[in-house]
C-alpha positions as CSV (number, residue, x, y, z in Angstrom):
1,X,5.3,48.8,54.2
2,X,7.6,48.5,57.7
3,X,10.9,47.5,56.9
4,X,12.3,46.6,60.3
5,X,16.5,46.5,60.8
6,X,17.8,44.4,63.7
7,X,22.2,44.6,64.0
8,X,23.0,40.7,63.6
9,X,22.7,38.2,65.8
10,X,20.9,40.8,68.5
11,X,20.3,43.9,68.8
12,X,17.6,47.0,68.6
13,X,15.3,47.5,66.1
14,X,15.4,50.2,63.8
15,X,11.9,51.0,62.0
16,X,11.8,52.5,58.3
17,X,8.8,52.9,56.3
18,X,8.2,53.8,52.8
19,X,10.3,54.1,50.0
20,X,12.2,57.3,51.5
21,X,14.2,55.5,54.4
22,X,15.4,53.0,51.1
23,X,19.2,54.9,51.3
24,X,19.8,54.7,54.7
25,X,19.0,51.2,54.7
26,X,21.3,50.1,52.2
27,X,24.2,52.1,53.5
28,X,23.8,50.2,57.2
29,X,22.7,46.8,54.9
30,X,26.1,47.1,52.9
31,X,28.0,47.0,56.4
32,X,26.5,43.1,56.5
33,X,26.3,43.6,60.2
34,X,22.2,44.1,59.9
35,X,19.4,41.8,58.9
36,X,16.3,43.1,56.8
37,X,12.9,42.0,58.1
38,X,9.8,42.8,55.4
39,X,7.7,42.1,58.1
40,X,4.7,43.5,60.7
41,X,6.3,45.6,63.3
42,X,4.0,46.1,67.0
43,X,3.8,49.2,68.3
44,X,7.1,48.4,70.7
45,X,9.0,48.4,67.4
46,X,9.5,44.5,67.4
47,X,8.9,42.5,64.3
48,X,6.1,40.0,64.7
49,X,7.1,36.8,63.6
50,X,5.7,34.3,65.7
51,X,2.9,33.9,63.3
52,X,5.4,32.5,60.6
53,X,6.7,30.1,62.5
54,X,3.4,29.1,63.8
55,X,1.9,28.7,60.5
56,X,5.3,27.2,58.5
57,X,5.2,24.9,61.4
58,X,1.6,23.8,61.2
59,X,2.1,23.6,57.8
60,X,5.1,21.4,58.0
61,X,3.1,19.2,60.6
62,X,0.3,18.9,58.2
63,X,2.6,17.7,55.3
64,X,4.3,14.8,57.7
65,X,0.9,14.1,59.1
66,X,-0.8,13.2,55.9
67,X,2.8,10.9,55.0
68,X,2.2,9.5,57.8
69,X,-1.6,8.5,57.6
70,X,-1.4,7.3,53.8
71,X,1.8,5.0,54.9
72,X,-0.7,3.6,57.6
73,X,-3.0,3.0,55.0
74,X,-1.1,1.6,52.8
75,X,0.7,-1.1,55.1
76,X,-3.0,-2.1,55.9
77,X,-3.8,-2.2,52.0
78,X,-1.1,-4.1,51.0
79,X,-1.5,-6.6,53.6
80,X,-4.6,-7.2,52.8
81,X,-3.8,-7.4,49.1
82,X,-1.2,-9.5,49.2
83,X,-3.5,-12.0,50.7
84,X,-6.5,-12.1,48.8
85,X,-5.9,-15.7,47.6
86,X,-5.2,-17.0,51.6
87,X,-8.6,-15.3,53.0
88,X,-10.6,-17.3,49.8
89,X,-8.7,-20.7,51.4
90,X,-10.0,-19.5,54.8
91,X,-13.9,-18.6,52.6
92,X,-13.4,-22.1,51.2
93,X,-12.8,-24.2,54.4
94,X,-15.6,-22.5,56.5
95,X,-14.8,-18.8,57.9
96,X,-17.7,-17.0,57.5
97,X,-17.5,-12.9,55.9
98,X,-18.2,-12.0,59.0
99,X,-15.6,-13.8,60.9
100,X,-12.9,-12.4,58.1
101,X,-14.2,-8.7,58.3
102,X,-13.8,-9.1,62.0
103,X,-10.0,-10.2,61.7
104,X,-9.0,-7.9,59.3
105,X,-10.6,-4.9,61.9
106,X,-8.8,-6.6,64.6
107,X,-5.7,-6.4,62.2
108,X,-6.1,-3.1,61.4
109,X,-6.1,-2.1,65.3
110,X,-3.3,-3.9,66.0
111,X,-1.8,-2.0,63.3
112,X,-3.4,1.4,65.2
113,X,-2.3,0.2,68.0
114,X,1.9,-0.3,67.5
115,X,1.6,2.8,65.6
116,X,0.2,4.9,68.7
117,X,2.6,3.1,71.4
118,X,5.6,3.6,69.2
119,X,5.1,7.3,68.2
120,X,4.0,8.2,71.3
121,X,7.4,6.7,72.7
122,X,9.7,7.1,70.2
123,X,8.2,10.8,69.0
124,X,8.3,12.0,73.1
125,X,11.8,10.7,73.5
126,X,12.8,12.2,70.2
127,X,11.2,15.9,70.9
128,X,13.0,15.7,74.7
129,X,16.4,14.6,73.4
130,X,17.2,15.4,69.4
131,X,14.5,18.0,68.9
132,X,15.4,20.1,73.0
133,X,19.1,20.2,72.1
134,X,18.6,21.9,68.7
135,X,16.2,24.5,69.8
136,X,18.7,25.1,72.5
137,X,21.9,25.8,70.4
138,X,19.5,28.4,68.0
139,X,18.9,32.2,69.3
140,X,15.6,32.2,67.4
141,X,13.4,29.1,68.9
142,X,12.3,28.3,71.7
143,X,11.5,24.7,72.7
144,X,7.9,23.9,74.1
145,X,7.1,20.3,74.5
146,X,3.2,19.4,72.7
147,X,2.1,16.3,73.0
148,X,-2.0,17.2,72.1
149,X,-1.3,17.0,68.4
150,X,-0.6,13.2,68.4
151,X,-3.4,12.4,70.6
152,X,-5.4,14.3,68.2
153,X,-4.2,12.1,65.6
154,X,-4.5,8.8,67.5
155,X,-8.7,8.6,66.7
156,X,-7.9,8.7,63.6
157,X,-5.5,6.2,63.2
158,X,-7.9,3.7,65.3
159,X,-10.7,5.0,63.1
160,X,-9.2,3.8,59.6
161,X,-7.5,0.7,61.4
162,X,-11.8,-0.2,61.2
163,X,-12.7,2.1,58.3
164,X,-9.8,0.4,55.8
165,X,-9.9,-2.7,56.1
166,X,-13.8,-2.9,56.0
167,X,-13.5,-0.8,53.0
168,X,-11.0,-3.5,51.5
169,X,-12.5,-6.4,52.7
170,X,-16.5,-5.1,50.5
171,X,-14.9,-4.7,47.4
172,X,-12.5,-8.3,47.8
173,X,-16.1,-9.9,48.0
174,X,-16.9,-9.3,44.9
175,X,-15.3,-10.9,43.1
176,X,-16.3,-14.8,43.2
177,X,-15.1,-17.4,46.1
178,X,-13.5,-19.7,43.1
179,X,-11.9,-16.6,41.2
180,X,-9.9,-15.2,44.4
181,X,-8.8,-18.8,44.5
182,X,-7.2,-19.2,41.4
183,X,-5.6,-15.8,41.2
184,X,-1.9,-15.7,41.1
């Protein structure tokens, strides 16, 4: 293994490998001027790490991501829950399946719809802003502005804005016109 020693905050790297350098680096370590990297070091003597922060950074994004597509869900869920017994008055007084299915997918891309206008917005003024001005007062990141991620995301959002509610909507019909009606 490479143990790579950097003087703190900047400085050159000093490379040590194996378990015979271990005394020289805890006489500079003990100093608490140095920082230990257990780490791959290129052939310049640098320590790579922009693979960790690309993958704790994917990782983190993946985490938030998946929040942030089961909230969607559920708002469109419990929406269409909590109004089981108003869609078997609309059933009841002449709205056709079809006609409901349709207005719950209309629903649902609304939903989509908000959502994608106000991350896009809000998310781009809150990378340039909040997220710039960190990255600026920290030595070790380096701010790059991405906005391919989200619209990544955004078919996906408009996908289960149709996908959900049609989902919701087939098993809501099976149970009997007169029993959605009298649920409480």
């Amino acid at each position: 293994m490479l143990y790579g020693l950097e003087r703190f905050p900047l400085g050159e790297l000093e490379v040590y490998e194996g378990e015979s350098d271990v005394e020289k680096l805890w006489e500079k370590l003990s100093t608490g001027k140095y920082l230990l990297y257990a780490a791959p070091v290129d052939d310049n003597g640098k320590v790579e790490t922009e693979w960790i922060k690309h993958q704790v950074g994917g990782m983190l994004t993946l985490v938030i991501g998946i929040i942030g597509i089961l909230n969607f869900i559920n708002s469109i869920l419990t929406g269409i829950v909590t109004r089981q017994k108003e869609f078997a008055m609309m059933e009841s007084i002449g709205m056709t399946k079809k006609q409901l299915t349709r207005m719950l997918i209309y629903e649902g891309l609304y939903y989509a719809g908000i959502t994608i206008v106000t991350s896009l917005v809000m998310g781009s003024l809150f990378s340039l802003t909040v997220v710039r001005a960190l990255s600026d007062g920290m030595w070790f990141m380096k701010y790059h502005f991405v906005i391919e991620p989200m619209l990544l995301v955004f078919p996906v959002l408009l996908v289960l804005g149709v996908v959900v509610p049609v989902i919701a909507g087939s098993s809501q019909r099976k149970v009997s016109l007169i029993e959605r009606i009298r649920q409480d």
